[in-house]
N, C-alpha and C positions, 0 to 999 in steps of 0.2 A: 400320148408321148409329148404333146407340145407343154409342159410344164417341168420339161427333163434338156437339159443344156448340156450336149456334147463337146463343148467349144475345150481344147486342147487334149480331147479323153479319144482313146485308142477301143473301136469297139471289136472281139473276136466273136464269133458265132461258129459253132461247129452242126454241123449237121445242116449244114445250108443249100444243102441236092433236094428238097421237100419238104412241105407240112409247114409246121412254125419256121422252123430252124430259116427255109427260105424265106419265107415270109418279115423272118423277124432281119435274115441280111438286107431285104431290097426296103424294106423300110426306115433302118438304120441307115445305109448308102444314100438314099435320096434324102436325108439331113447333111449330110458332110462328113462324116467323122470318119478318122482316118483307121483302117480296119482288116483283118483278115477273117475268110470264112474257111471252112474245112469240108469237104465234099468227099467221104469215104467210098473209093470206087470211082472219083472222076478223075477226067484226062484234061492234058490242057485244051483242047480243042472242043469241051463241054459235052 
């Protein structure tokens, strides 16, 4: 992913409670970009 420029791009990920889907939110977050993920079944309190 270091040849891919976030810089003013809104990244969404759904399915980010496991597998890719999380993998692909906390990898995306520790770039910057500014972002929601989707968690079917979570609470606010994780």
């Amino acid at each position: 992913m270091s040849d891919i420029s976030f810089d003013g791009r809104v990244a969404v990920v759904t399915g980010a409670g496991g597998g890719l889907g999380r993998t692909y939110a906390l990898r995306l977050a520790s770039r910057g970009p500014g972002g929601a993920v989707n968690v079917p079944g979570g609470s606010v309190n994780g």
